[in-house]
N, C-alpha and C positions, 0 to 999 in steps of 0.2 A: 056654183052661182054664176049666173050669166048677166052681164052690164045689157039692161035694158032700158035704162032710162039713170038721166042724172042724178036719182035719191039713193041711187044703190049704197051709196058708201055717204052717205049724208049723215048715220049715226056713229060713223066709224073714223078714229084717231089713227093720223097716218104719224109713225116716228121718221126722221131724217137723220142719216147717220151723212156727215159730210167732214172733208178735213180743214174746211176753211166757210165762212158765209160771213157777205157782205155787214157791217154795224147797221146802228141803225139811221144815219145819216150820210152812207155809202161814201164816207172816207177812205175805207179801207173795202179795198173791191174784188178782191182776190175771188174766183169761183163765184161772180156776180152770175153765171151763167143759172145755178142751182138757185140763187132766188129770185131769178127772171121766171124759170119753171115755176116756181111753185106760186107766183101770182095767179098762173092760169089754174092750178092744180085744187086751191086755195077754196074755189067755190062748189069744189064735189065733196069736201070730210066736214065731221064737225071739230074737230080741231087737226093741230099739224105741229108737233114739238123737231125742234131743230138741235141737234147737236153737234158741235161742232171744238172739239177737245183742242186749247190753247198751250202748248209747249211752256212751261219754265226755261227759257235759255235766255242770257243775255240778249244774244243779237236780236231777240223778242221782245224786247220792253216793253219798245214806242207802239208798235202794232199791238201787242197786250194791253196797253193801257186806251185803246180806240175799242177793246171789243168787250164793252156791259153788252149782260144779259136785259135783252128787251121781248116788247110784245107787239106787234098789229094786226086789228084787226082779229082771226081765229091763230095767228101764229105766234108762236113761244119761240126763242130763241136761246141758246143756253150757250158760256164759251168756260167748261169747265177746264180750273187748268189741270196738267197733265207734267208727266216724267217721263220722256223719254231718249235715251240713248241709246243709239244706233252702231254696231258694229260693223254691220253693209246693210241692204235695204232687205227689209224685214226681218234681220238678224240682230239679237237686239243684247244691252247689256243689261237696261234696264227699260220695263215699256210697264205703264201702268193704268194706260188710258183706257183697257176694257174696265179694270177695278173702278176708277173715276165716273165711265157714264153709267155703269151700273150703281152704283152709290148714290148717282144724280138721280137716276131714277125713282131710287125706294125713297129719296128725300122729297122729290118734290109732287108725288103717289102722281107717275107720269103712265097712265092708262094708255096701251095700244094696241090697234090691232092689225097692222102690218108694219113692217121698216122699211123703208127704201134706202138702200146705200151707195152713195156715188165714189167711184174707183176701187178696186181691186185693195189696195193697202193704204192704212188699215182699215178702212170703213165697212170693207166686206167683209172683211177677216173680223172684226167687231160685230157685226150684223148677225154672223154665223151664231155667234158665242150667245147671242143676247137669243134667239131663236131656240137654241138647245134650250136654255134658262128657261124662258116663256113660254114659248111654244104657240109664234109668232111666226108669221112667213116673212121670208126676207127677198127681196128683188133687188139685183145690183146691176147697175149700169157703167158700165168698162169703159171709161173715157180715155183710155190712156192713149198716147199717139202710139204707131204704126209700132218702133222701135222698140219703145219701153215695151208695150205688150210682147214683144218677141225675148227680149230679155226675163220678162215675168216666165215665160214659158218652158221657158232653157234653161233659168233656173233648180226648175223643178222643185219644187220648195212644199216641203209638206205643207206648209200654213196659207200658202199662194191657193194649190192645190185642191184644199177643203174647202175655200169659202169661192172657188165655182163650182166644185162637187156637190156642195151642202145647201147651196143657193136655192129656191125653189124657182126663180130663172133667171137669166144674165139677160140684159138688155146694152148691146152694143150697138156703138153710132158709126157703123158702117157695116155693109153686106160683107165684104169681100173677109173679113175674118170671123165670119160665123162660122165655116168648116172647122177651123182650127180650136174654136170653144165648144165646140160641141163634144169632140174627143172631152171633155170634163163635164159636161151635161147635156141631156139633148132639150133642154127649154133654151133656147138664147132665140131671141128675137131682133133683131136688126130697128132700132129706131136712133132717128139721125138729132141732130139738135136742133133748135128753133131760133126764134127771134121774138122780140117785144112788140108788140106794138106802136112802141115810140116811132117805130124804124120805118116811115116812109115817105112816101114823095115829098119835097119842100123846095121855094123854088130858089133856083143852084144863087144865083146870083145875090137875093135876100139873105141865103145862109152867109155869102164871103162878104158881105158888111160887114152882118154880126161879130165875123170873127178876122176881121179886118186884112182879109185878102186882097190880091187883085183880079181884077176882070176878067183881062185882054189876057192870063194865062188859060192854057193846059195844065189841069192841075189832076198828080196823080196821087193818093192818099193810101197808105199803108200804116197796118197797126196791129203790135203783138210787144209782150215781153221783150227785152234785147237780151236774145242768147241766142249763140249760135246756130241752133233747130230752126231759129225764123229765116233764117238765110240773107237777110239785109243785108250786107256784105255782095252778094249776087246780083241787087237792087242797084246798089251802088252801082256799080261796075256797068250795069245795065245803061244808067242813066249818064255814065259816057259817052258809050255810042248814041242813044239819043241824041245828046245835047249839040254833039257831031252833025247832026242833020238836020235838029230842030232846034230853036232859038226861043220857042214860047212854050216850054215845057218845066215846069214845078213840081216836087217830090218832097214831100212833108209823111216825115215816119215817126208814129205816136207812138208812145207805149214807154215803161219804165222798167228797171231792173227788179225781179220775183224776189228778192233781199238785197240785204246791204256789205255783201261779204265781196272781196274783192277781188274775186273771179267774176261777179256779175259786174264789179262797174269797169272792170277790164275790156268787156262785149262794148260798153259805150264808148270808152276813149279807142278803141281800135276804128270803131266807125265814124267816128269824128273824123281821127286821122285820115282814115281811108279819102272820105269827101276834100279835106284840106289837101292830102296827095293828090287829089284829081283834078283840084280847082275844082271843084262841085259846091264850092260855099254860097253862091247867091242861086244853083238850082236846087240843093237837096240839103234839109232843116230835119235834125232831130229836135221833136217839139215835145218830150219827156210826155208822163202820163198826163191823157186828156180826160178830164173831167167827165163825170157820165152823161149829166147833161149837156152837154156839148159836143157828144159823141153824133149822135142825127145830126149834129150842123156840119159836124168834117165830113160825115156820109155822103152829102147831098151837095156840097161847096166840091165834092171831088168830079170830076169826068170818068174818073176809071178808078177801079178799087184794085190795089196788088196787093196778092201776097207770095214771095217767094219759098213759103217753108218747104223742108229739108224733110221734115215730118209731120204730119197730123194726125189724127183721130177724125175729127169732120169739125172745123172750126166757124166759130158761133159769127165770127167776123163777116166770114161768106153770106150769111143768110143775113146779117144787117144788110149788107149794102146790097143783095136784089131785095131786100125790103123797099128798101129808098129806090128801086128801081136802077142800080148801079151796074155798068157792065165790072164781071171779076176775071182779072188777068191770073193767072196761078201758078202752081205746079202740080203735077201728077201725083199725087202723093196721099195717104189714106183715103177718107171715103172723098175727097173733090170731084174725081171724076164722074163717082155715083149721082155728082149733084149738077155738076157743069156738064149735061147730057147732049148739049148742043151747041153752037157758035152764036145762037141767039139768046145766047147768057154770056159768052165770054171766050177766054184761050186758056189752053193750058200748054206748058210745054213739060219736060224731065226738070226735077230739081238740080242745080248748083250747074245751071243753062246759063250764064249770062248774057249769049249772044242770042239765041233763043227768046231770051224771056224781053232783051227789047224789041227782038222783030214781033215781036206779038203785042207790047205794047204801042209800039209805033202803027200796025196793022189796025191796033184797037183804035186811037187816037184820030184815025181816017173812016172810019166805019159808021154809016149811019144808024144807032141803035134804036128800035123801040123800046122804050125805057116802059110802056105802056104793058108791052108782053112780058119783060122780066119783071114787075112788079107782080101781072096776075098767075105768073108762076108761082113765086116763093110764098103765094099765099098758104100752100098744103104745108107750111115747114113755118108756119106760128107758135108758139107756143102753144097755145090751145087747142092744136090740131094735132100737135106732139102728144100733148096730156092726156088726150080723148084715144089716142093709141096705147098709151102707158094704162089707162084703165083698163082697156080690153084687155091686157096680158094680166093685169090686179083677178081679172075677173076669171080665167082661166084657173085660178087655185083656190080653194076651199079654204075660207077664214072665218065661215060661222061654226 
């Protein structure tokens, strides 16, 4: 079957095997990225059931009690819970979550006729299982950053193993480890991630009303989890030397700890500290997680987008802010480079750089950008423009 037009799959229920999806009032935003995707995705099936298995563990209450099963629109949404215990990662004591979405399925007579799985464990590894069952095709898309995937690999793990061997293709968000998946399949396709449409131009100064900025700054805006991989710590340190040279420079770092265990809120008070070691308290604000809508307004209130991670996959942040037309300061690290292809999008330097990463920002902060040219760049990396490539590879395998 070859994608010739947008009805190809108009009669056709795409399943979503995912480990986390936004509620329905995007409280809880974990893996918001899978259903920024499938808004685009949304107007080629005729329906699109979501799964997304909910852990029984304490430290899960609060978060389990934000995610009811809901509907919009043609999507279904499912958050069955599950049982699992981990002895190392995909070594398990007890794991029950394939029994669960299979159960979910014959109860709720969930028709489909492809899966899409995002990450490696366990979504593909589940993917796999439910395809032998059916005899449904499965596509998995390997999100994982640079590391974890090398750890997956070294592993060597039969069940790792099977569900890229078993996969009918892997779809990774970066080129440069496609050789490396391919040794377990030769379908893997390279597609990068996208952005929303919320994500562009706005004008800078209208957004720092809004959200009650000042002016007369250089304002630099960073945003990810707080763990270590994002390298904030780097940032930090970065924005000493800055502030050493320049005196109208601000650095606002969004984002929140991925749980509540105390090794994640560890990352926060070490970079508290860090900034109050530096006297960086009136240049650089940890601003905890920013609301989704009000994520386009930090985008575009910012002059320069950083991120210093350690590791990536190809992070969805980047393509927000050249959405908004943002120049992206970086690091070399998974697929960025593949994206930052020029100096008329931004800098990169090596991770855990900090002297590096402020000469590039300081470089950035003197630089005249067309904000006009990185806007009608990132237009190829929309969501919709992603989707419409994820169909091509849909359409390369036989599902009638």
């Amino acid at each position: 079957m070859k994608l010739s037009n947008d009805s190809d799959f108009s009669e056709k229920n795409l399943l979503v095997i995912t480990p986390s999806y936004p509620n329905k009032d995007n409280t809880f935003i974990v893996d918001s990225f899978v259903k920024n995707q499938l808004e685009a995705f949304k107007k080629y099936f005729k329906n699109i059931y979501v799964i997304a298995p909910v852990l029984f563990t304490f430290k899960t209450l609060t978060k389990d009690r934000l995610c009811k099963n809901y509907s919009y629109d043609n999507i279904r949404v499912y958050y069955p819970r599950c049982y699992y215990v981990p002895i190392f990662y995909c070594r398990t004591l007890i794991d029950n979550r394939f029994k669960v979405i299979d159960s979910l399925i014959k109860e709720e007579n969930i028709k489909f006729d492809l899966i899409h799985a995002h990450f490696t464990w366990p979504s593909s590894y589940i993917g796999v299982r439910l395809k032998e069952k059916y005899h449904r095709p499965i596509f998995a898309t390997i999100h994982e950053n640079s590391e974890w995937l090398s750890k997956e690999i070294s592993m060597n793990h039969p069940l790792i193993n099977s569900s890229w061997k078993n996969a009918d293709a892997l779809l990774r968000v970066n080129k440069k480890d496609i050789p490396i998946l391919k040794q377990f399949n030769k379908n893997v396709y390279p597609i990068s991630n996208g952005f929303s449409p919320r994500f562009e131009p706005l004008d800078k100064y209208e957004c720092r009303k809004k959200l009650n900025l000042p002016t007369e700054y250089k304002i630099l805006f960073s945003l990810g989890w707080l763990i270590e991989r994002k390298g904030f710590n780097y940032l930090i340190d970065a924005m000493k030397i800055i502030t050493a040279k320049r005196n109208d420079v601000l650095c606002f770092i969004g984002g929140s700890s991925p749980s509540e265990d105390e090794l994640r809120n560890n990352v926060r008070n070490n970079l508290q500290k860090q900034i109050e070691d530096l006297k960086l308290q009136e240049r650089v604000k940890l601003i905890g997680a920013v609301q989704d809508n009000l994520l386009p307004l930090w985008m575009n209130a910012s002059d320069i987008f950083v991120l210093p991670s350690l590791g990536e996959g190809n992070p969805v942040v980047m393509f927000e802010a050249l959405g908004c037309g943002k120049p992206f300061v970086g690091t070399k690290v998974g697929g960025v480079p593949e994206i930052i292809i020029s100096e008329d999008y931004g800098f990169l330097c090596d991770p855990a750089k900090s002297v590096a990463l402020a000469d590039n920002i300081l470089l950035a902060l003197t630089k005249e950008w067309n904000c006009g040219k990185i806007e009608e760049y990132s237009k190829q990396f929309t969501w919709d423009s992603v989707a419409r490539n994820i169909l091509e590879i849909y359409s390369k395998v036989e599902i009638f």
